[in-house]
N, C-alpha and C positions, 0 to 999 in steps of 0.2 A: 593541458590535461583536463580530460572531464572531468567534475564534480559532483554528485547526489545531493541537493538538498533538497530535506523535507521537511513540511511544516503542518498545522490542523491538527496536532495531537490534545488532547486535554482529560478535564475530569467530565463526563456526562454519568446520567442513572441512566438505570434500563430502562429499557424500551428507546432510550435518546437516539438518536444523529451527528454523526463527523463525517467530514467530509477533509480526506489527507489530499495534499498536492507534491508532488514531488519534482522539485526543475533542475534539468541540467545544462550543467557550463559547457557551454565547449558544444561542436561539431558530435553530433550524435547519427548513427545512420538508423532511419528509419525503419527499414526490414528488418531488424533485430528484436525479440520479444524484447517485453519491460513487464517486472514484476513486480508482487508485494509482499512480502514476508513478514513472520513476526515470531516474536520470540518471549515467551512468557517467564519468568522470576522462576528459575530452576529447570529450565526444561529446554528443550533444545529448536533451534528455528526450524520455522516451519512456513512450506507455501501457500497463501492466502490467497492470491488469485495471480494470474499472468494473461496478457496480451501479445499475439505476436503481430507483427510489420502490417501481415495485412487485417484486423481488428479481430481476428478470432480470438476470443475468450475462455477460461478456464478457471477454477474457482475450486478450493476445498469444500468438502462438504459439508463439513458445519460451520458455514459463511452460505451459502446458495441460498438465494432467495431472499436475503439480506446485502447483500453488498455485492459492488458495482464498478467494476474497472475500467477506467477509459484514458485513454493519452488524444492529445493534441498536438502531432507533429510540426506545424509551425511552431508551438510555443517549447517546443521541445519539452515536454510536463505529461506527467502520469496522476491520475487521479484514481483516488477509492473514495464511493459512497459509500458509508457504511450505516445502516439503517438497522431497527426492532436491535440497536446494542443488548449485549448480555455480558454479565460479570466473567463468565470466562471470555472473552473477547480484549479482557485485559490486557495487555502485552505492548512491547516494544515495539513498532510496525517500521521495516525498512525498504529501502526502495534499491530497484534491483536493477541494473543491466550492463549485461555479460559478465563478468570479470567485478565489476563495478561494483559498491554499497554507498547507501547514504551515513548518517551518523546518527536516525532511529529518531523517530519521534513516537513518545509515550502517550498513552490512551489508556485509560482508567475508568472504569464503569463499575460505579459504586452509588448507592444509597446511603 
């Protein structure tokens, strides 16, 4: 059975840079989007950016122009760079595909 895991969560200040990785176990098919979610302390998840199979990109809008989604289908792995962080960018970020969840890696942007 697939697995989600994600890692690169931490504490940065603003303005900082993360850069989340997300790998999965198991046989994944390529053509299927992979995404990025997150979920802020009270509030309900939400889409932060997705990629589908063939590398078209999509991204919430208060993340654009800031952060950066790319997978690696050999490595079977999703990436978000995320750059100019802000204290709302706070949140639990989880990695997405199909059906699928990781188990959240937290990102804190704080002074």
């Amino acid at each position: 059975q697939v697995q989600l895991v994600e890692s690169g969560g931490g504490l940065v200040q603003p303005g900082g840079s993360l850069r989340l990785s997300c790998v999965a176990s198991g046989s994944i098919f390529s053509f299927y989007s992979m995404g990025w979610y997150r979920q802020a302390s009270g509030k309900g998840r939400e889409l932060v950016a997705v990629v589908t199979g063939g590398g078209n990109t999509n991204y919430a809008d208060s993340v654009k122009g800031r952060f950066t989604i790319s997978r690696d289908h050999a490595k079977n792995s999703l990436y978000l760079q995320m750059n100019s962080l802000k204290p709302e960018d706070t949140a639990v970020y989880y990695c997405n595909y199909r059906q699928l969840w990781g188990q959240g890696t937290q990102v804190t942007v704080s002074s």
